[in-house]
Backbone and ligand atoms as CSV (ligand in chain L), in Angstrom:
chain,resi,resn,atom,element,x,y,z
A,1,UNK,N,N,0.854,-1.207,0.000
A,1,UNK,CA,C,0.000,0.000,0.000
A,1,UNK,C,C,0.886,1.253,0.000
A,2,UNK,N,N,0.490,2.118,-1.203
A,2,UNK,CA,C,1.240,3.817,-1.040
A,2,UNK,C,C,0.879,4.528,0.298
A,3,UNK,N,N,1.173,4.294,1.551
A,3,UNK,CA,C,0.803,5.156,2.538
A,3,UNK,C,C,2.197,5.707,3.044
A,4,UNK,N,N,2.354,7.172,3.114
A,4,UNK,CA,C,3.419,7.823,3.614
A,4,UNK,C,C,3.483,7.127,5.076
A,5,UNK,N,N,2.272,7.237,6.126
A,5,UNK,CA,C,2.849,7.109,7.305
A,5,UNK,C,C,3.344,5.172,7.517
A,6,UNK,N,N,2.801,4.449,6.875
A,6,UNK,CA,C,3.366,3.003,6.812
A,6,UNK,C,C,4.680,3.191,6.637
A,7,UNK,N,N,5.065,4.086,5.685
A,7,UNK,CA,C,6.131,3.974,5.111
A,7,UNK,C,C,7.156,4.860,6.577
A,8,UNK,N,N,6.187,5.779,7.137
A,8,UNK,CA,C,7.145,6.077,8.475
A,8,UNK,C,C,7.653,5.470,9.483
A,9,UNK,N,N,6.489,4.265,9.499
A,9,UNK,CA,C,6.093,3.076,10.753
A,9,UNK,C,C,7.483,2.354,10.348
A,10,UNK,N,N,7.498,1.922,8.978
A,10,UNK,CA,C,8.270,0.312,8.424
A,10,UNK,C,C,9.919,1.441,8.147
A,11,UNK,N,N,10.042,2.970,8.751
A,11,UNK,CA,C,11.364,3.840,8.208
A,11,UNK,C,C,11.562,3.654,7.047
A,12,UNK,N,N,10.942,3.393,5.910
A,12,UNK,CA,C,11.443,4.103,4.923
A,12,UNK,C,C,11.363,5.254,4.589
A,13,UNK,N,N,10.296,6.058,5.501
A,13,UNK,CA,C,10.495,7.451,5.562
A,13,UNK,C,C,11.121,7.797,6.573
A,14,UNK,N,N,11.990,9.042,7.037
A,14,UNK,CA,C,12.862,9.246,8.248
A,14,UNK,C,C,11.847,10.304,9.117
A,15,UNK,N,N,11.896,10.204,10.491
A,15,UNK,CA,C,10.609,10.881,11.356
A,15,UNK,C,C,11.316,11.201,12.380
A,16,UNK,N,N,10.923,12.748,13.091
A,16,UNK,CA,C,11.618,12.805,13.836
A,16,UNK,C,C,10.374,12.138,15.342
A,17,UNK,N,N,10.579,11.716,15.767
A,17,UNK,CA,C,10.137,10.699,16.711
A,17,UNK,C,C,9.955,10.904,17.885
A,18,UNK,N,N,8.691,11.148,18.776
A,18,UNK,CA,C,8.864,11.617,20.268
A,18,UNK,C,C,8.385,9.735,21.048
A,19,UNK,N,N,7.840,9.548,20.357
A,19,UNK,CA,C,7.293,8.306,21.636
A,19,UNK,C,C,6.928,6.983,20.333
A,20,UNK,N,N,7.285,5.700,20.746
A,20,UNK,CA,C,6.859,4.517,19.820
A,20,UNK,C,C,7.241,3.265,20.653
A,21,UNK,N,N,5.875,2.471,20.710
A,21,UNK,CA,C,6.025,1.211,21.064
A,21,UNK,C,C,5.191,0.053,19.904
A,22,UNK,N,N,5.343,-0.932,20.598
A,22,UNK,CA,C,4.576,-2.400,19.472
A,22,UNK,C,C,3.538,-1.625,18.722
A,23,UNK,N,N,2.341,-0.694,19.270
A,23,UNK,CA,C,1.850,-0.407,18.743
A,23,UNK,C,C,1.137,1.119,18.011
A,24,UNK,N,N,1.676,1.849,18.529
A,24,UNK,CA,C,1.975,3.324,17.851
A,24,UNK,C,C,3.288,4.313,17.447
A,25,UNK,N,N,2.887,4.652,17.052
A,25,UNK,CA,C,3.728,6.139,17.012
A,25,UNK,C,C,3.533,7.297,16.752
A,26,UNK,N,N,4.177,7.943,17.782
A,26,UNK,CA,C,4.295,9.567,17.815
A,26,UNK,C,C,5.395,10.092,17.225
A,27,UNK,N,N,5.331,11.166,16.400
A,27,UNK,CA,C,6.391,12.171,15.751
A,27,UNK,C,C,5.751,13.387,15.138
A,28,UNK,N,N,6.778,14.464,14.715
A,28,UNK,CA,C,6.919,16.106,14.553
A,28,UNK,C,C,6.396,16.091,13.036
A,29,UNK,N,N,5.083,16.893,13.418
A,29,UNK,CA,C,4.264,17.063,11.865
A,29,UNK,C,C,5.664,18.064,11.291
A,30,UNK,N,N,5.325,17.185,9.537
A,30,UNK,CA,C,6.614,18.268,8.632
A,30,UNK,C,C,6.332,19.479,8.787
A,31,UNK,N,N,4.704,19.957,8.891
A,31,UNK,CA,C,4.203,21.359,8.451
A,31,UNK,C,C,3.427,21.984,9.942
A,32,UNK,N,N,4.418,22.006,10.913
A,32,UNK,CA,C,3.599,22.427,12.075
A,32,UNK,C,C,2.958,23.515,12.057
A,33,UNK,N,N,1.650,23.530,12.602
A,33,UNK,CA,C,0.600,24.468,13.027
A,33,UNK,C,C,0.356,25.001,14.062
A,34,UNK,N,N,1.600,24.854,15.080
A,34,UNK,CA,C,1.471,24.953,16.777
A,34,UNK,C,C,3.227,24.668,16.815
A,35,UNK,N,N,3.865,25.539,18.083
A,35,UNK,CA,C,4.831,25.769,18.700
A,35,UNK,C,C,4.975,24.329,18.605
A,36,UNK,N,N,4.333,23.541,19.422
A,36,UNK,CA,C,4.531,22.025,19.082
A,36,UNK,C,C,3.448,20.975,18.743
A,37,UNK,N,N,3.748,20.437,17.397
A,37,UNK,CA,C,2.325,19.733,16.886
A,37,UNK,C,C,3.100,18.248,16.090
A,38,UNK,N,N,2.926,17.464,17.187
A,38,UNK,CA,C,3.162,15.968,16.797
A,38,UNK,C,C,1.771,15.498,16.324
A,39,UNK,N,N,1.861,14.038,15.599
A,39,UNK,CA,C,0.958,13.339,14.769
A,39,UNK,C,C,1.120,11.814,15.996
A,40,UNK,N,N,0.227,11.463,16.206
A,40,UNK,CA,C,-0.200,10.159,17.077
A,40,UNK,C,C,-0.900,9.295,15.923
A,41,UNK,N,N,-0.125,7.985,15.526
A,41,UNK,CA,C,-0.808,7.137,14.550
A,41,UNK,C,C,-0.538,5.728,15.112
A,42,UNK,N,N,-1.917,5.199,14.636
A,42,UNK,CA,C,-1.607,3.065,15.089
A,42,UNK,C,C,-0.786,2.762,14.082
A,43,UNK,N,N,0.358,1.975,14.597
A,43,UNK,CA,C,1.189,1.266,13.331
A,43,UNK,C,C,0.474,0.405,12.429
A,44,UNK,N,N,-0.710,0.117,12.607
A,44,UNK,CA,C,-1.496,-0.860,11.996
A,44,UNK,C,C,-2.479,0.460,11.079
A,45,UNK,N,N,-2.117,-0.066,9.587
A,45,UNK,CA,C,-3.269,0.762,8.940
A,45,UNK,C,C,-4.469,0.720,9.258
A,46,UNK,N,N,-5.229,2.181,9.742
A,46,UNK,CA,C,-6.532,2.339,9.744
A,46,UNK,C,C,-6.662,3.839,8.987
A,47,UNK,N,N,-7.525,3.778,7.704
A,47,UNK,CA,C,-7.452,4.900,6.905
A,47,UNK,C,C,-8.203,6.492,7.520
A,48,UNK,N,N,-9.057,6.342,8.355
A,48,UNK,CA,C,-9.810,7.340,9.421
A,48,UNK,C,C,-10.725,7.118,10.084
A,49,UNK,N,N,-11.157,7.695,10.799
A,49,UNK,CA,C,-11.992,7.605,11.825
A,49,UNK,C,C,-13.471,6.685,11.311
A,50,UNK,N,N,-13.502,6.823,10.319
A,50,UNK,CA,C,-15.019,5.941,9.286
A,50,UNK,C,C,-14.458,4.380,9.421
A,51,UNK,N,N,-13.449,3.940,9.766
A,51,UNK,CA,C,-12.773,2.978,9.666
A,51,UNK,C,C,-13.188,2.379,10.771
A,52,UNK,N,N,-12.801,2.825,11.816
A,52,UNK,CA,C,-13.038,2.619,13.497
A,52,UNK,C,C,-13.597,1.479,13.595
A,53,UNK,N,N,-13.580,0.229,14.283
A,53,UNK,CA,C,-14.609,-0.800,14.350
A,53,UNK,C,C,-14.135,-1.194,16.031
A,54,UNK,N,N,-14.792,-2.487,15.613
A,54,UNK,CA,C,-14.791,-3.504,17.091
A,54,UNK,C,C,-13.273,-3.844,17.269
A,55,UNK,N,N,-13.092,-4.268,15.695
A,55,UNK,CA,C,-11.306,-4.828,15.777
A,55,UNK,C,C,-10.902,-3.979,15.796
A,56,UNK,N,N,-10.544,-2.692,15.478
A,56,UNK,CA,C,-9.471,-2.180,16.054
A,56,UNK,C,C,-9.615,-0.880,16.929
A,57,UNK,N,N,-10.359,-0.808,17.735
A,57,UNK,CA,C,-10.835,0.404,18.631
A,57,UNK,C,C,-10.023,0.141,19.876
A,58,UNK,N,N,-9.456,-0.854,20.194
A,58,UNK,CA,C,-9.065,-1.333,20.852
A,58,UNK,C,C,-7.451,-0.125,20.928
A,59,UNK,N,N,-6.964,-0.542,20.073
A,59,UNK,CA,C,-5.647,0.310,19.485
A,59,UNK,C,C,-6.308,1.859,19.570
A,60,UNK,N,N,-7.148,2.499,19.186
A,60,UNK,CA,C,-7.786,3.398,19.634
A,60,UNK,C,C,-7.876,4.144,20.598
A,61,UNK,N,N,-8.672,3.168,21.767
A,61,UNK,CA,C,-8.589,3.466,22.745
A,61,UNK,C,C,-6.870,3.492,23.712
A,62,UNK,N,N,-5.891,2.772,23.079
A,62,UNK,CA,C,-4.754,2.831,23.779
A,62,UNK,C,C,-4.134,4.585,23.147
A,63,UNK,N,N,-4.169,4.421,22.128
A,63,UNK,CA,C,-3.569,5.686,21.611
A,63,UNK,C,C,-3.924,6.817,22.701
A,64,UNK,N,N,-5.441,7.242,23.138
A,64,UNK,CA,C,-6.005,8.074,24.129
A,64,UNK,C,C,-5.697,7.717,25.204
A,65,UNK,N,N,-4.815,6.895,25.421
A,65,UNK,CA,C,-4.167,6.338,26.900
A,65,UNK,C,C,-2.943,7.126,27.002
A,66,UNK,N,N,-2.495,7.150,25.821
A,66,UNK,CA,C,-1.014,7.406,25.585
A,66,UNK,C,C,-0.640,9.351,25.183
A,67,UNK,N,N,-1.666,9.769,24.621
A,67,UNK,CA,C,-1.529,10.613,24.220
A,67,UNK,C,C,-1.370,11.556,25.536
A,68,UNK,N,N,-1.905,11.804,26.682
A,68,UNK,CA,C,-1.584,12.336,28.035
A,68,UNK,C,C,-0.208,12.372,28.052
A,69,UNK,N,N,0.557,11.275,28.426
A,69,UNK,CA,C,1.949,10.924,28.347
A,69,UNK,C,C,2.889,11.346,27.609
A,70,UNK,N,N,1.980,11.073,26.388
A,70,UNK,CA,C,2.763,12.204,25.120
A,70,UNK,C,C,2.958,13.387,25.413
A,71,UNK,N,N,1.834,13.949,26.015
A,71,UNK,CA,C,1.859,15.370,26.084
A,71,UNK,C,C,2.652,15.956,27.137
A,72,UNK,N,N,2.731,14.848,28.059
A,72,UNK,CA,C,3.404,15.460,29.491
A,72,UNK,C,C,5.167,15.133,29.180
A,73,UNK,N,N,5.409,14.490,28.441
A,73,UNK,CA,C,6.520,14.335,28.143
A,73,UNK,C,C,7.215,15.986,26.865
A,74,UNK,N,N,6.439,16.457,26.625
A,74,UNK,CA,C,6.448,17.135,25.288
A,74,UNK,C,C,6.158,18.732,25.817
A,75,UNK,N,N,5.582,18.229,28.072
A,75,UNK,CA,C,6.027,19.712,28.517
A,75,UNK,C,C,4.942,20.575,28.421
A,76,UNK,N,N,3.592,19.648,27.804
A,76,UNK,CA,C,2.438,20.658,27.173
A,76,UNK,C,C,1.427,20.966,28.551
A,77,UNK,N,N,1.973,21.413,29.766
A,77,UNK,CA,C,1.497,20.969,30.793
A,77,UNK,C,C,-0.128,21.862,30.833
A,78,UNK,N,N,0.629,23.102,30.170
A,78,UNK,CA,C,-1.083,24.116,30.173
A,78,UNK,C,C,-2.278,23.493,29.290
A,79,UNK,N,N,-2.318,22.460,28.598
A,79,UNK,CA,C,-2.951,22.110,27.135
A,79,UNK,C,C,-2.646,22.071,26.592
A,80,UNK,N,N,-4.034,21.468,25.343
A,80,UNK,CA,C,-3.671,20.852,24.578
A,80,UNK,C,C,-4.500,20.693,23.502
A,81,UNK,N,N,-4.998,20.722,22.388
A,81,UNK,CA,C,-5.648,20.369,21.208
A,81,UNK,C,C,-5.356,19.162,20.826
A,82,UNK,N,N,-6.056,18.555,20.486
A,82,UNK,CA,C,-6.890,16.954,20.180
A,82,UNK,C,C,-7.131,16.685,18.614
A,83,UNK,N,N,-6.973,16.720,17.669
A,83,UNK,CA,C,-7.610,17.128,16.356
A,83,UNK,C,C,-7.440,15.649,15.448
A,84,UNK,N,N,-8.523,15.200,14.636
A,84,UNK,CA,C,-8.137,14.002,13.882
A,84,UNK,C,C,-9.348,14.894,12.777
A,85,UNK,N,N,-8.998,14.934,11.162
A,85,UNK,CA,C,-9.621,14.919,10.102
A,85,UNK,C,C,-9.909,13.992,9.709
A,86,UNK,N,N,-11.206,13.521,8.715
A,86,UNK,CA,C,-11.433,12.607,7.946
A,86,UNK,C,C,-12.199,12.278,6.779
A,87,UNK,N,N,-11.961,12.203,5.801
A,87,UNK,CA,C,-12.388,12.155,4.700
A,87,UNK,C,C,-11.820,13.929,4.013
A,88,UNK,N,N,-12.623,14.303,2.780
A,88,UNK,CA,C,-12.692,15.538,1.779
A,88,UNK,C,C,-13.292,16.441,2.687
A,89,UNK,N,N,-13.899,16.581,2.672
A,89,UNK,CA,C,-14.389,17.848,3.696
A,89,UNK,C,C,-13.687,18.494,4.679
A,90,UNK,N,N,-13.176,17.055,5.922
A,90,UNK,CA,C,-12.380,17.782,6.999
A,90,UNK,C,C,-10.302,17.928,6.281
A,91,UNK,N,N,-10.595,17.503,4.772
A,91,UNK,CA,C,-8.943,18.036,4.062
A,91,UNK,C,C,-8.342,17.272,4.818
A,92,UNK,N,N,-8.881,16.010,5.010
A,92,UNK,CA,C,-7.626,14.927,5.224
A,92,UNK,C,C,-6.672,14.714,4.080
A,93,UNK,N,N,-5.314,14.969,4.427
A,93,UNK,CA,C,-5.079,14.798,3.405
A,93,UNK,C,C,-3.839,13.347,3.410
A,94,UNK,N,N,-3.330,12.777,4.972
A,94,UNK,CA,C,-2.847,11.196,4.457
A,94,UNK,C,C,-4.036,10.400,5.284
A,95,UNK,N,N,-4.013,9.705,4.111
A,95,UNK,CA,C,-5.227,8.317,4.341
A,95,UNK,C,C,-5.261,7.453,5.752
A,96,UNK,N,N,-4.029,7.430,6.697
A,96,UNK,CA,C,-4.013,6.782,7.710
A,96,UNK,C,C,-3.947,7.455,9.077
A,97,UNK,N,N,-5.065,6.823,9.549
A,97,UNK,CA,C,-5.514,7.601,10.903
A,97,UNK,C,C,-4.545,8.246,11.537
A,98,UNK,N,N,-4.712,9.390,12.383
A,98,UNK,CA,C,-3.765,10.060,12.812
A,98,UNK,C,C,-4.532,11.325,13.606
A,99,UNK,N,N,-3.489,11.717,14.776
A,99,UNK,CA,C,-4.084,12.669,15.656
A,99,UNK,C,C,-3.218,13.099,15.956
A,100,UNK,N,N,-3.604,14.742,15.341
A,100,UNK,CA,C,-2.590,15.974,16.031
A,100,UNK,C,C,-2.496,15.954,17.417
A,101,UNK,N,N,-1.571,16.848,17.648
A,101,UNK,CA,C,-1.423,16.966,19.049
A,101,UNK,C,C,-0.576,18.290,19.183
A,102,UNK,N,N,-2.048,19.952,19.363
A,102,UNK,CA,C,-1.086,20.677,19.549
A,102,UNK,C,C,-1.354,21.491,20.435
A,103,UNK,N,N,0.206,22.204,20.618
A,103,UNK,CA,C,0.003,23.037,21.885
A,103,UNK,C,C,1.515,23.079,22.434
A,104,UNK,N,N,1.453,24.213,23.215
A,104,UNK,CA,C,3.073,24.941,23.533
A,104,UNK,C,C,3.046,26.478,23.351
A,105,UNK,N,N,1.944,27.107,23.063
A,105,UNK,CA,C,1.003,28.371,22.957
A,105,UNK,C,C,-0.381,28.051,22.800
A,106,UNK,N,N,-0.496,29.412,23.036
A,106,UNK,CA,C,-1.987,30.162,23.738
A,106,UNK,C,C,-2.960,29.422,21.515
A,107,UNK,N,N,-4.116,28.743,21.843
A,107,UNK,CA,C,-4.328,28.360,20.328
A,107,UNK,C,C,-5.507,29.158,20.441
A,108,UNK,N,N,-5.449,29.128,18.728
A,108,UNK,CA,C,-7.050,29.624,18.653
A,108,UNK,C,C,-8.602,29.087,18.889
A,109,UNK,N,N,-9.294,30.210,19.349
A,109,UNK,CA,C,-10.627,29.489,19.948
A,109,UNK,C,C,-11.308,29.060,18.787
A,110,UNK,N,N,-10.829,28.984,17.293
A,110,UNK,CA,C,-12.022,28.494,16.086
A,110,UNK,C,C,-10.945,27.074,16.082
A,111,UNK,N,N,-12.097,26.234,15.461
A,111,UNK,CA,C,-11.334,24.912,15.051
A,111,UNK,C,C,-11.593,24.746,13.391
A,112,UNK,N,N,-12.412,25.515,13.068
A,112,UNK,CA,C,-12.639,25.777,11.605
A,112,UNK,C,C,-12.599,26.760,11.331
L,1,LIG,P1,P,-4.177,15.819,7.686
L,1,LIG,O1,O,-4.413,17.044,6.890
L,1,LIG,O2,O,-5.043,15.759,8.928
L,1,LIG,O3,O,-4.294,14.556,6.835
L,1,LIG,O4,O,-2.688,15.920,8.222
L,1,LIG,C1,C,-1.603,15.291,7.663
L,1,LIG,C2,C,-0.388,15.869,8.308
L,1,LIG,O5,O,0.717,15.051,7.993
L,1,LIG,C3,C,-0.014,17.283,7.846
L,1,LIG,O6,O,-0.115,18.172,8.947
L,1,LIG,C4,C,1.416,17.182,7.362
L,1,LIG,C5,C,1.871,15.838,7.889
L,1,LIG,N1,N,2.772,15.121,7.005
L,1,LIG,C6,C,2.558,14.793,5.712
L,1,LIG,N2,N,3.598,14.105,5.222
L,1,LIG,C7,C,4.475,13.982,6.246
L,1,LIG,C8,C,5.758,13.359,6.368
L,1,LIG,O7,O,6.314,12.756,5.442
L,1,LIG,N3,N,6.373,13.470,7.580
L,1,LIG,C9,C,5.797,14.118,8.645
L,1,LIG,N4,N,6.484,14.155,9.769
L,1,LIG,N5,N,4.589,14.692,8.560
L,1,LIG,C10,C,3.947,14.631,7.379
């Protein structure tokens, strides 16, 4: 499958990397939108949130386990923004699930 972030998971793309175990990873969006704005993805392809099921919510739900940790490691102690796009509308634009994570300044109160 052409997926950039597989291709981050399996390193053939190079990432700069805050947190990764068996089953996720965290690293530094190329095009940050925030003082600091990492991407939280399951190493296991899931294309977005329409995807979501029984099998793999599971991984899901760990990611939102992890993402705290992420954040406290990353110093974001005041907050934090949460953000996952999906599909044309919300301008997703890579196919495999993924959740910003920003914050390290004061953000804006619109999300659109
Ligand atoms: P979205 O629009 O929600 O699909 O966000 C995709 C994000 O992925 C976007 O903020 C830029 C980031 N991105 C795209 N390609 C790469 C890449 O090769 N490396 C990294 N680190 N981030 C990427």
């Amino acid at each position: 499958m052409d997926c950039i972030f597989c291709k981050i998971v399996s390193g053939e793309i190079p990432s700069k990397k805050v947190y990764e175990d068996e089953k996720i990873l965290a690293f530094y969006d190329l095009n940050p939108q925030a003082k600091v704005h990492v991407l939280v993805i399951p190493k296991k392809h899931i294309s977005c949130v329409d995807e979501i099921d029984s099998s793999n919510s599971e991984t899901v739900a760990y990611i939102f386990e992890k993402i705290p940790v992420i954040a406290k490691s990353l110093g974001l102690s005041n907050g934090y923004r949460v953000i996952t796009n999906c599909g044309d509308d919300a301008c997703q634009s890579v196919k495999h699930l993924h959740f910003h994570v920003l914050g390290g300044e004061k953000l804006s109160e619109r999300m659109a």
